[in-house]
DSSP file (Angstrom, degrees, kcal/mol; ACC not computed):
  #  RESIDUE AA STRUCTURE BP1 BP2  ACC     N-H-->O    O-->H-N    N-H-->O    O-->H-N    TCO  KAPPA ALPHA  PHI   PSI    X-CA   Y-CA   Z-CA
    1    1 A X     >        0   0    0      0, 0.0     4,-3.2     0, 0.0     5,-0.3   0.000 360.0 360.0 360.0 -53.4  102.1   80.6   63.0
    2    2 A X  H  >  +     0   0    0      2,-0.1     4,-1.2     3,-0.1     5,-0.1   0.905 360.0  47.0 -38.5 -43.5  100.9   83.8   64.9
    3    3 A X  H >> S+     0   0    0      1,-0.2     3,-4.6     2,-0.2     4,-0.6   0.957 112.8  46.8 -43.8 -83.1  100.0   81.7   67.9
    4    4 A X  H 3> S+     0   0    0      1,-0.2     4,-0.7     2,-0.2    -1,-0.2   0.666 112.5  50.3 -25.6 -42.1  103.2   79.9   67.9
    5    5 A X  H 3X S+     0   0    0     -4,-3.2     4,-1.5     1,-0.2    -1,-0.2   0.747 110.5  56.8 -76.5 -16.1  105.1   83.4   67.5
    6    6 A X  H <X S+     0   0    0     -3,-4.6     4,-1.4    -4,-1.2    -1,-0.2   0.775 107.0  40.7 -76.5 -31.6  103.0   84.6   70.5
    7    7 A X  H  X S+     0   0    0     -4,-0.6     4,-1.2     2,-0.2     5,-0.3   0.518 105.3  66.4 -91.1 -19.7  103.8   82.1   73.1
    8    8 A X  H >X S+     0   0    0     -4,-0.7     4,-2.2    -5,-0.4     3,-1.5   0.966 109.1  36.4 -87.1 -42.7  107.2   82.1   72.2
    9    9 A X  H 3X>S+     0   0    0     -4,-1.5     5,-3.5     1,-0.3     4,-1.9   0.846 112.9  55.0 -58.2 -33.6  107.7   85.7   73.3
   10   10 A X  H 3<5S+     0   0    0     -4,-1.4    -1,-0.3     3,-0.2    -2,-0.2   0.650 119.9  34.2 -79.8  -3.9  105.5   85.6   76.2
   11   11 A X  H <<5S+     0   0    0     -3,-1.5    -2,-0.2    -4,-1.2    -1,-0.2   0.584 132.5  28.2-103.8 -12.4  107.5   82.5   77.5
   12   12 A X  H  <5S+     0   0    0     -4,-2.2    -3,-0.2    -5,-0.3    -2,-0.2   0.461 138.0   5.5-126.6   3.1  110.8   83.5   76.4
   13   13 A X  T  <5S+     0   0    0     -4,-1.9    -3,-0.2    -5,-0.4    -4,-0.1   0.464 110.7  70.1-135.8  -4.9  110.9   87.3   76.1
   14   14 A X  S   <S+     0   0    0     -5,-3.5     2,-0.4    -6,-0.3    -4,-0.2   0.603  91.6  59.0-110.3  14.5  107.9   88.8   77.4
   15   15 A X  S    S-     0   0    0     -6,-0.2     2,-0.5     4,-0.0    -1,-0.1  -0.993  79.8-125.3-119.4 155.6  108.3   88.1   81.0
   16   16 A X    >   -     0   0    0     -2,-0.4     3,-0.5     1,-0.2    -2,-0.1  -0.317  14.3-159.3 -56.0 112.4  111.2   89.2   83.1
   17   17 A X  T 3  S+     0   0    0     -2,-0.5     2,-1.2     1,-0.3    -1,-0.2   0.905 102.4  38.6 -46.0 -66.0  113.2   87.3   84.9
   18   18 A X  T 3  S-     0   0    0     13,-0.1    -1,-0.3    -3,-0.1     2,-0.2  -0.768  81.4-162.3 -87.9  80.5  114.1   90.6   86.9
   19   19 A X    <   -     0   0    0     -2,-1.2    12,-1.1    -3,-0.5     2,-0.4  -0.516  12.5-141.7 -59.3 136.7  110.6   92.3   87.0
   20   20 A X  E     -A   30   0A   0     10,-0.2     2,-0.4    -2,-0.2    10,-0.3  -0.801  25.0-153.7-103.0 143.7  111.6   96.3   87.9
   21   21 A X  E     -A   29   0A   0      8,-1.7     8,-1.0    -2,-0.4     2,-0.4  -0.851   1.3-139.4-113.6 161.1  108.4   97.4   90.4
   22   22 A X  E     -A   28   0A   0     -2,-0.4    78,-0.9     6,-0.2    79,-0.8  -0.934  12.0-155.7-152.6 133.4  107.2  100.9   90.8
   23   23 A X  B >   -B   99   0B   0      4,-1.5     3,-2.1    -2,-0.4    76,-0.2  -0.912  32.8-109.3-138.8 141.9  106.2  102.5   94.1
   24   24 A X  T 3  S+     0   0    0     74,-3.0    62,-0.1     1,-0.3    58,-0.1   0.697 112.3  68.2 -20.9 -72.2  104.0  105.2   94.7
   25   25 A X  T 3  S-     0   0    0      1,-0.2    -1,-0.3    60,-0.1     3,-0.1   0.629 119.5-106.3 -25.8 -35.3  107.0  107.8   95.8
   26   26 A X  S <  S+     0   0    0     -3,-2.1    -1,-0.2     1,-0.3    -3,-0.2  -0.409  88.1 124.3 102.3 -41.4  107.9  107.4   92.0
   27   27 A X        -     0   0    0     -5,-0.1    -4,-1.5     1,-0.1    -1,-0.3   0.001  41.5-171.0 -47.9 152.3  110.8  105.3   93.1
   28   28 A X  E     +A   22   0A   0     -6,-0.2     2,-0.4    -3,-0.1    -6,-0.2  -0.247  13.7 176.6-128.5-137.6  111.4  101.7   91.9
   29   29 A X  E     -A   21   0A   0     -8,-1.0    -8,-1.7    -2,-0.1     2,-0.4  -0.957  29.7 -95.8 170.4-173.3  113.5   98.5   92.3
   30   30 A X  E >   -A   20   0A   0     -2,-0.4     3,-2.6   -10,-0.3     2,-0.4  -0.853  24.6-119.2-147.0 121.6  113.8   94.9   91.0
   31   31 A X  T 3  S+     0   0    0    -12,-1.1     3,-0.3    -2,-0.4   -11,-0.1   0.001  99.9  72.5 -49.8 -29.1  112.6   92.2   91.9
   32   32 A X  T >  S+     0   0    0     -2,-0.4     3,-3.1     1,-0.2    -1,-0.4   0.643  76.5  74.9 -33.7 -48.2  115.7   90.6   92.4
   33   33 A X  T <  S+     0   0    0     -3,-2.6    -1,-0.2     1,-0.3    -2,-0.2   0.830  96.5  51.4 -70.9 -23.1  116.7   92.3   95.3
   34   34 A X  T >   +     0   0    0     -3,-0.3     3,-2.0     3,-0.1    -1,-0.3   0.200  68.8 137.9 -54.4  12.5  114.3   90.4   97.4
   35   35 A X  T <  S+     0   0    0     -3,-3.1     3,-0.1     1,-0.2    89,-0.1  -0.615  78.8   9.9 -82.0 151.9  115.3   87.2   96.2
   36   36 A X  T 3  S+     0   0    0     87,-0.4     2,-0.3     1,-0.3    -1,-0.2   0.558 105.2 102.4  60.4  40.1  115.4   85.0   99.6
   37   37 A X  S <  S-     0   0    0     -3,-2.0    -1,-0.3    86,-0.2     2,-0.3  -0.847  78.8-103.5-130.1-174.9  113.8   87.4  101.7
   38   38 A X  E     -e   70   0C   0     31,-1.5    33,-2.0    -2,-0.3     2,-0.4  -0.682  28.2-132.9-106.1 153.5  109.8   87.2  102.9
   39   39 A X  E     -eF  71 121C   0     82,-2.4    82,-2.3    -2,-0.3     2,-0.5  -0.938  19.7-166.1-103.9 119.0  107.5   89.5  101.3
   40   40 A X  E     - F   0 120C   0     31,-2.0     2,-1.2    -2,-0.4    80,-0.2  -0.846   9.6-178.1-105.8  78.0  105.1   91.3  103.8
   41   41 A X  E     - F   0 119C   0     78,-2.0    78,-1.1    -2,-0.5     2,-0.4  -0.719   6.7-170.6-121.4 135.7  102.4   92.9  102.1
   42   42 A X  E     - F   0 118C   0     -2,-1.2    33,-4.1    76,-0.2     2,-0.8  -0.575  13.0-147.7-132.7 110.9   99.8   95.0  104.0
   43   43 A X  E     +c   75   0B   0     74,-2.7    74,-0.5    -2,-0.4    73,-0.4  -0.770  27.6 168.8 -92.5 126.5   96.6   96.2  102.4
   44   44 A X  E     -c   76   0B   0     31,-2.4    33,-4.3    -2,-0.8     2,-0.2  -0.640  19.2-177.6-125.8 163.5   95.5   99.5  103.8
   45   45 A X    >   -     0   0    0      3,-0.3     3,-2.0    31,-0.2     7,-0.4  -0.781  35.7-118.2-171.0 121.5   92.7  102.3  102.8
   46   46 A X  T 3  S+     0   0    0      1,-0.2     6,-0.1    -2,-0.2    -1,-0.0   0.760 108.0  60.4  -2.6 -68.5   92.4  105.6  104.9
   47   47 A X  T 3  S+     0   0    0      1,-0.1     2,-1.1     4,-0.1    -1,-0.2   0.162  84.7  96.9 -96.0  18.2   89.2  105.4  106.1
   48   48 A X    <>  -     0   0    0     -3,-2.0     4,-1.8     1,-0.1    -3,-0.3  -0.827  51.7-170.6-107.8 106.1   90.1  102.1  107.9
   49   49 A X  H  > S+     0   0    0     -2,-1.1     4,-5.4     2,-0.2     5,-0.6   0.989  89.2  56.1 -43.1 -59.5   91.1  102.6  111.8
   50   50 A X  H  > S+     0   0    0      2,-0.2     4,-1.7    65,-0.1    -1,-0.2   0.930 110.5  44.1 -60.7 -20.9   92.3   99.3  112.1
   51   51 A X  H >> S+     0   0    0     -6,-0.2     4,-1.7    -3,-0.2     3,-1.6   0.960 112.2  49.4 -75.6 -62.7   94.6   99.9  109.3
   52   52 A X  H 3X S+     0   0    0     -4,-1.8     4,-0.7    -7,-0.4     3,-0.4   0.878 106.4  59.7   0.5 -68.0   95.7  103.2  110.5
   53   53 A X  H >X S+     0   0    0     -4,-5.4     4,-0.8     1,-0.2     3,-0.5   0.950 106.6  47.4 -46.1 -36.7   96.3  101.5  114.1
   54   54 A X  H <X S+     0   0    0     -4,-1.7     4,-2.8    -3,-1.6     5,-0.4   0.696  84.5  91.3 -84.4  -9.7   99.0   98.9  112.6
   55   55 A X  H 3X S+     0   0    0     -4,-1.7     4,-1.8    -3,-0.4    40,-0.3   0.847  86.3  47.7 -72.7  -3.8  101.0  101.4  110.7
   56   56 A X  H <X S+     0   0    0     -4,-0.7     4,-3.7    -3,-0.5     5,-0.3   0.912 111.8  55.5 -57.4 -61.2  103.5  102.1  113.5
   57   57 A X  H  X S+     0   0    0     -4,-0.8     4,-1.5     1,-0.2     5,-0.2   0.942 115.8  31.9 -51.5 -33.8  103.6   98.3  113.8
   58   58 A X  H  X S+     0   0    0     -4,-2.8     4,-3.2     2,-0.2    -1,-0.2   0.899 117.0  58.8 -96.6 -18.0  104.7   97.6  110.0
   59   59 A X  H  X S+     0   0    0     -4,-1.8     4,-4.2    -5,-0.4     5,-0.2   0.996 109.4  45.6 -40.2 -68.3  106.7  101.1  109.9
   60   60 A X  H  X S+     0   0    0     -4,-3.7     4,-2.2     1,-0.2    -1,-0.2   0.865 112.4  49.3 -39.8 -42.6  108.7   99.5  112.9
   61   61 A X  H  X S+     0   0    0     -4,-1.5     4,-3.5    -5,-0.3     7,-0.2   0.915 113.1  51.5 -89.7 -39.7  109.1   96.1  111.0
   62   62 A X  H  < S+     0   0    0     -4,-3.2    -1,-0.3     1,-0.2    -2,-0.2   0.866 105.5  48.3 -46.8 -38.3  110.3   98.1  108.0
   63   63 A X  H  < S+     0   0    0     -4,-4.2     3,-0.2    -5,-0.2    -2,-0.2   0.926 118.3  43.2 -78.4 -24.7  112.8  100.1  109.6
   64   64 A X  H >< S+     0   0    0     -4,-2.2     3,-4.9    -5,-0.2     4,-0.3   0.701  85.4 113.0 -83.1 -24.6  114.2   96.5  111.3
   65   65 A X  T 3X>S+     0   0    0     -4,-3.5     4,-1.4     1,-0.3     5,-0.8   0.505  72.0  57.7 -32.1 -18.0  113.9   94.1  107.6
   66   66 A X  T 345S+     0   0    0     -3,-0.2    -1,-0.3     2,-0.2    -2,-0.1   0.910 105.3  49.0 -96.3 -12.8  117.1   93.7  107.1
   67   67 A X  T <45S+     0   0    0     -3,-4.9    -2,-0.3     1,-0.2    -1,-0.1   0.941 120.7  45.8 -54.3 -38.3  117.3   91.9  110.8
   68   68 A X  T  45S-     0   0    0     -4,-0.3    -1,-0.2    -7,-0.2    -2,-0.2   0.647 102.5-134.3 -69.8 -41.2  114.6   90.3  109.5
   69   69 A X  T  <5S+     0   0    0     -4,-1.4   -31,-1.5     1,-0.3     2,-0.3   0.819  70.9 114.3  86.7  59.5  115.6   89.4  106.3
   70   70 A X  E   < -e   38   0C   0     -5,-0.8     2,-0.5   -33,-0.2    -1,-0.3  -0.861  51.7-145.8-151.0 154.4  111.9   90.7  105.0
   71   71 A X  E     -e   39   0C   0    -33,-2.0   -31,-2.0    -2,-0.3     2,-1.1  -0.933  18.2-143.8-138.3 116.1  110.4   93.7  102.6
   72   72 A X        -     0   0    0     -2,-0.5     2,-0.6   -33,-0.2    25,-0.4  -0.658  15.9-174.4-130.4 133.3  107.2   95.4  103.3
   73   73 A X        -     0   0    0     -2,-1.1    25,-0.2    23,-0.2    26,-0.1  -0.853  15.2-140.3-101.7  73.8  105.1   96.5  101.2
   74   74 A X  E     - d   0  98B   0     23,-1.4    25,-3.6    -2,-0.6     2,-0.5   0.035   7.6-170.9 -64.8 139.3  102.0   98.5  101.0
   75   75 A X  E     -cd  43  99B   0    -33,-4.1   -31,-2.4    23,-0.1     2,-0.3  -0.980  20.6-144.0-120.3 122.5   98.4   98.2   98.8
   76   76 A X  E >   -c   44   0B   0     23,-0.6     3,-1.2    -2,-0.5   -31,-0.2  -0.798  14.2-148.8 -81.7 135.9   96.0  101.0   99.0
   77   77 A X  T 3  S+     0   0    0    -33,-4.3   -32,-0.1    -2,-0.3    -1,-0.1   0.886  94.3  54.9 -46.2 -52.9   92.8   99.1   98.8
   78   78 A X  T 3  S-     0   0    0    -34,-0.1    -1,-0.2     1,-0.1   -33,-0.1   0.025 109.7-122.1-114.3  -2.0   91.0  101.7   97.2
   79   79 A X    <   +     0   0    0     -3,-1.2     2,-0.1     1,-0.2    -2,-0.1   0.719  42.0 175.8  18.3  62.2   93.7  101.9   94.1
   80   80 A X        -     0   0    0      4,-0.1     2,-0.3     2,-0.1    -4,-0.2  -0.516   8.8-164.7 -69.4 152.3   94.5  105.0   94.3
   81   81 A X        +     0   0    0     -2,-0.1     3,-0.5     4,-0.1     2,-0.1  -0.997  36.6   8.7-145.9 136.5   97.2  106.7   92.2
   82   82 A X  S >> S-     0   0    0     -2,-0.3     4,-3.2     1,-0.2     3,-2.6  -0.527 121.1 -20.8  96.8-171.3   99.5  109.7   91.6
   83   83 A X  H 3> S+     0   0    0      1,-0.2     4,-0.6     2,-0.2    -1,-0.2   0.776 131.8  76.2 -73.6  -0.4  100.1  112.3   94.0
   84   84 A X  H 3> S+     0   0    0     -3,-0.5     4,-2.2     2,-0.2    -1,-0.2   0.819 101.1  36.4   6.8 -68.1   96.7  111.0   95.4
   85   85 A X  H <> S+     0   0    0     -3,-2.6     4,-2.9     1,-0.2     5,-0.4   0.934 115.2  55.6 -88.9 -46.0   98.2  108.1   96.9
   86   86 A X  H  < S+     0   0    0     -4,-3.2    -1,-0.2     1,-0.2     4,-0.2   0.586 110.3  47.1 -60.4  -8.6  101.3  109.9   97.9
   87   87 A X  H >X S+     0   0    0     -4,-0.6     3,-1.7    -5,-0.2     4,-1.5   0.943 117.3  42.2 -72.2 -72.8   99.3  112.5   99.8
   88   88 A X  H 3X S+     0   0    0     -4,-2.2     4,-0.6     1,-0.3    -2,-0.2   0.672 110.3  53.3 -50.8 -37.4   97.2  109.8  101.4
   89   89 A X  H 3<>S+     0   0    0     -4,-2.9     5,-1.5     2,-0.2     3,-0.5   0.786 115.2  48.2 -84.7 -29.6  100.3  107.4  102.2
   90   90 A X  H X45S+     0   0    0     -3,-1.7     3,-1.9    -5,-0.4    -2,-0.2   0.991 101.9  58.4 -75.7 -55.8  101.8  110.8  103.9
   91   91 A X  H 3<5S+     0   0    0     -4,-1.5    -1,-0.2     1,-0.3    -2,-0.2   0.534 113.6  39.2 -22.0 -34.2   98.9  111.6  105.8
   92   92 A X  T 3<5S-     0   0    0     -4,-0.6    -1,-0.3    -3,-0.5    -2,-0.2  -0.307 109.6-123.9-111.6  35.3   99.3  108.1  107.4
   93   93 A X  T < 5 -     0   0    0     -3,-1.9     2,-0.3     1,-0.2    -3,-0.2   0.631  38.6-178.1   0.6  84.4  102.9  108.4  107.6
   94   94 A X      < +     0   0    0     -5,-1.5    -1,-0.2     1,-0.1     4,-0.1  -0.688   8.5 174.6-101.2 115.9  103.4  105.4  105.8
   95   95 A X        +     0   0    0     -2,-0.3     2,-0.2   -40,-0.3    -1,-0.1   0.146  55.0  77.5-133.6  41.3  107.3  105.1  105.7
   96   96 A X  S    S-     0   0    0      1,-0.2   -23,-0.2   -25,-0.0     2,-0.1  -0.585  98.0 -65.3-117.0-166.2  107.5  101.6  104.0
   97   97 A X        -     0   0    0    -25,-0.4   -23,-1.4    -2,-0.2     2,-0.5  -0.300  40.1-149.4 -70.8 131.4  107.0  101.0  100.1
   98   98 A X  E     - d   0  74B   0    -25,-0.2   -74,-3.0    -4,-0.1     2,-0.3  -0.958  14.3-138.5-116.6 134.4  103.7  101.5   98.3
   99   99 A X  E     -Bd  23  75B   0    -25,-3.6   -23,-0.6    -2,-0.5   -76,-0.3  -0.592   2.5-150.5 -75.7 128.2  103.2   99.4   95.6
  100  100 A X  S    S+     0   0    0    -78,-0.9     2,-0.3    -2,-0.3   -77,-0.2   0.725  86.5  37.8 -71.0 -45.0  101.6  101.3   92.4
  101  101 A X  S    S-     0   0    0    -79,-0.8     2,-0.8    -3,-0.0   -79,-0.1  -0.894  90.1-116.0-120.1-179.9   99.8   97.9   91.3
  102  102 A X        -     0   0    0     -2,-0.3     3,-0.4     1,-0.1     4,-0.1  -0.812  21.6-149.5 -90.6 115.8   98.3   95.4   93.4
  103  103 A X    >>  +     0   0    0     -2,-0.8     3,-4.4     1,-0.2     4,-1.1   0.524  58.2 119.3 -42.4 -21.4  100.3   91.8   93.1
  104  104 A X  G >4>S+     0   0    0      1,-0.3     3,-1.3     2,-0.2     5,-0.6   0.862  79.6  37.2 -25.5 -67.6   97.5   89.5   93.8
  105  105 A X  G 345S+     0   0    0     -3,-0.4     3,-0.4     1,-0.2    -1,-0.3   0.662 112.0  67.0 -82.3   3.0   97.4   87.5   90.4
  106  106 A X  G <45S+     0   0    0     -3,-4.4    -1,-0.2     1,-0.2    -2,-0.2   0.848 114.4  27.6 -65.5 -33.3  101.5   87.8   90.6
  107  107 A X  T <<5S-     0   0    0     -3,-1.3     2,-0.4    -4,-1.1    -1,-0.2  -0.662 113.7-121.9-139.1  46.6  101.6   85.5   93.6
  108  108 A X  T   5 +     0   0    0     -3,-0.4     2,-0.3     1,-0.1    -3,-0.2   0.190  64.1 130.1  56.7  17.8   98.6   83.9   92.7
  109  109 A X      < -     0   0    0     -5,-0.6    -1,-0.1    -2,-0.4    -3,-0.1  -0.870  62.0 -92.5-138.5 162.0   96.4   84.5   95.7
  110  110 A X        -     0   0    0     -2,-0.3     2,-0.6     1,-0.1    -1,-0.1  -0.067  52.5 -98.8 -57.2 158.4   92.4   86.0   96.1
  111  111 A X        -     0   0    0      1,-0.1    -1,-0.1     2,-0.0    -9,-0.0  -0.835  50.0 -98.9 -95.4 125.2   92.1   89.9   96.6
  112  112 A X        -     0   0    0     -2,-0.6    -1,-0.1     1,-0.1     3,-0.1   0.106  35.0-165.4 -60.3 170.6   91.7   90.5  100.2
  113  113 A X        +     0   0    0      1,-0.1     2,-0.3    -3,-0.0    -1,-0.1   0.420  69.3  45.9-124.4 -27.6   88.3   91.0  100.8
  114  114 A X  S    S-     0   0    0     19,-0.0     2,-0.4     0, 0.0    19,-0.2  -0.950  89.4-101.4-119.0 139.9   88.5   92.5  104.6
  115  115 A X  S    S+     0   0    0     -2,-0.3   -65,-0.1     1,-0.2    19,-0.1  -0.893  93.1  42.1-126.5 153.5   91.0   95.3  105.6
  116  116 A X  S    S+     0   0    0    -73,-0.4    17,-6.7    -2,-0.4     2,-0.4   0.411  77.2 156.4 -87.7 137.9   93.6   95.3  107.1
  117  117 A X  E     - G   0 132C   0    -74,-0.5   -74,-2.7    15,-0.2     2,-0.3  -0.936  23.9-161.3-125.0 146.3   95.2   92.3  105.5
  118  118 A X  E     -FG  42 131C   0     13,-2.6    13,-2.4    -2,-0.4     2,-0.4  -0.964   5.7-155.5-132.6 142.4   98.6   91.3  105.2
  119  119 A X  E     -FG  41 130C   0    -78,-1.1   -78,-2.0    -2,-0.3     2,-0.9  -0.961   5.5-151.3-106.4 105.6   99.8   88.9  102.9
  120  120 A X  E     -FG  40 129C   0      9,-1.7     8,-2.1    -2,-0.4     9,-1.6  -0.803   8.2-172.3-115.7 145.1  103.1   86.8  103.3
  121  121 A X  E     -FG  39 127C   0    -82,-2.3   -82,-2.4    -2,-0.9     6,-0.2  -0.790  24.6-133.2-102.5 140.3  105.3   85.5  100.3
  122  122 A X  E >>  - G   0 126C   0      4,-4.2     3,-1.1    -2,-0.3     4,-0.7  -0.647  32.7 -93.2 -99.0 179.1  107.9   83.3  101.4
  123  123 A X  T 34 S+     0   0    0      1,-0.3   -87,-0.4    -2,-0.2   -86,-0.2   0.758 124.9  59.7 -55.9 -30.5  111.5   83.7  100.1
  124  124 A X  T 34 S-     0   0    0    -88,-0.1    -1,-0.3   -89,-0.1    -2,-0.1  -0.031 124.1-102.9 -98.6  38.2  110.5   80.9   97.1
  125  125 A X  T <4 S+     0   0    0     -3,-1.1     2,-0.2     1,-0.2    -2,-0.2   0.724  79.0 134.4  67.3  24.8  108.0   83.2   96.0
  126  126 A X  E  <  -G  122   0C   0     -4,-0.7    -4,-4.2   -19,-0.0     2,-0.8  -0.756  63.3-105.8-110.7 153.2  104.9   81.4   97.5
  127  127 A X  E     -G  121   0C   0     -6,-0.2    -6,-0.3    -2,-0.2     3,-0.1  -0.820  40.8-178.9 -79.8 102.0  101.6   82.8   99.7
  128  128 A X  E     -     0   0C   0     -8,-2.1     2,-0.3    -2,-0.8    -1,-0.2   0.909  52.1 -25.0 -54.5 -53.2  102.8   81.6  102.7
  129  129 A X  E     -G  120   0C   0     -9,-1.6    -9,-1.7     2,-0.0     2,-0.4  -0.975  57.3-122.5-143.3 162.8   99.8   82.7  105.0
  130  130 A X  E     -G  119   0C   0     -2,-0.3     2,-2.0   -11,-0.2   -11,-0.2  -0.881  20.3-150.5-124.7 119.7   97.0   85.5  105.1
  131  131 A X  E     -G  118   0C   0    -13,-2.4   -13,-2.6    -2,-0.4     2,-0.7  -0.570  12.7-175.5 -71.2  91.5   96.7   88.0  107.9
  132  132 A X  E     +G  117   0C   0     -2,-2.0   -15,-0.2   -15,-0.3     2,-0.1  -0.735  50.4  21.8-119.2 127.9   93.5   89.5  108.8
  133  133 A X  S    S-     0   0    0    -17,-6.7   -17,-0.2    -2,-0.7   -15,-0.1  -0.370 108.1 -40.5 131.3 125.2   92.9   92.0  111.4
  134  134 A X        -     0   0    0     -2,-0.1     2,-0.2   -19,-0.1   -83,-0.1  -0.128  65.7-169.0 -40.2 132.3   95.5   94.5  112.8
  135  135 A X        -     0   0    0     -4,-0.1     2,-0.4   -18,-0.0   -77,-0.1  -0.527  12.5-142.1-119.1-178.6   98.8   92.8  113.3
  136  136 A X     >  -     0   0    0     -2,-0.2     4,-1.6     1,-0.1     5,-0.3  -0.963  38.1 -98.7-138.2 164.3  102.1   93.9  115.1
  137  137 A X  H  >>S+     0   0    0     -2,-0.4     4,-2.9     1,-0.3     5,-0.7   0.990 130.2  50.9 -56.1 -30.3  105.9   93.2  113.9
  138  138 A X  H  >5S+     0   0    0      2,-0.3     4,-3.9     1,-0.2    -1,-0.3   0.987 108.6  43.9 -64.1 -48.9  105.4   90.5  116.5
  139  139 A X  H  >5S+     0   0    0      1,-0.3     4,-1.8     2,-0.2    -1,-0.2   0.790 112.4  53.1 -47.8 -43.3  102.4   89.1  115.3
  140  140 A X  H  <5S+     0   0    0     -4,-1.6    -1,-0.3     2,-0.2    -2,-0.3   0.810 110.0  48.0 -92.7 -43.8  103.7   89.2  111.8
  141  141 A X  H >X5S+     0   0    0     -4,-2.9     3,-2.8    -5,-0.3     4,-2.7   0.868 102.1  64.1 -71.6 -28.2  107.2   87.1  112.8
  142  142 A X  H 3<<S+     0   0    0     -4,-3.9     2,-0.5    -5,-0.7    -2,-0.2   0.987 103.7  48.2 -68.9 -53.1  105.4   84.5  114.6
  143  143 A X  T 3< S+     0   0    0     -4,-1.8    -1,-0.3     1,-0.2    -2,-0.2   0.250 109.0  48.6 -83.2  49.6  103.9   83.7  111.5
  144  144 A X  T <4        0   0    0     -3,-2.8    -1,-0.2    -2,-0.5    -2,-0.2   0.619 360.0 360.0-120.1 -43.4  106.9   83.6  109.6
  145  145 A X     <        0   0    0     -4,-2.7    -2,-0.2    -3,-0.1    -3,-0.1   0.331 360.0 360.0 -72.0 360.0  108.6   81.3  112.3
């Protein structure tokens, strides 16, 4: 009967339909307000140049997302947390989202292994591709098109 009483809440109340997410800044959002846009999410760590080099590039892609019809999202490799990460993420003027946990087992795909790597979910909530290697907004719409 415990079992039973366990699976029915974890398939009918204990996940959200409309997961709320938490970003670094302290600010949050829910998960819902992406539905049917592409997920762009960029793993970064400080003491990587090539990540460093591409944040202009995913800044830029940020500031354009809703031409885009895309949200992007940053993972410090290194899981950092607190004003840690909010230090760090200023230091590298980082002006898109950073994600406070890492999504990997949300969306079902390995934890990159090489930085910098970008991950894209398509609008139905699938890993569409994996990026690895400094990208540019360009780089990053040709594989979504």
């Amino acid at each position: 009967m415990k079992k039973l009483l366990i699976v029915f809440i974890v398939v009918f109340g204990g996940c959200s339909q409309d997961e709320q997410v938490l970003f670094a800044d302290g600010d949050s959002s829910q998960m819902s307000h992406w539905d049917g846009r592409w997920l762009v999410i960029n793993y970064w760590a400080e003491w990587c140049a090539p990540c460093r080099h591409e944040i202009p590039e995913l800044n830029d892609l940020h500031h354009e997302r809703v031409k885009h019809g895309l949200v992007v999202l940053g993972v410090n490799w290194d899981a950092l947390s607190g004003d840690k990460l909010v230090d760090v993420a200023t230091r590298m003027d980082i002006k898109f989202p950073t994600l406070t946990q890492d999504p990997f087992l949300k969306y079902d795909y390995e934890r990159p292994m090489q930085l910098p790597t970008t991950i894209l979910i398509n609008p139905q909530r699938q890993v569409h591709d994996t990026l690895v290697g400094p990208q540019t907004a360009a780089s990053i719409m040709a594989a979504i098109n």
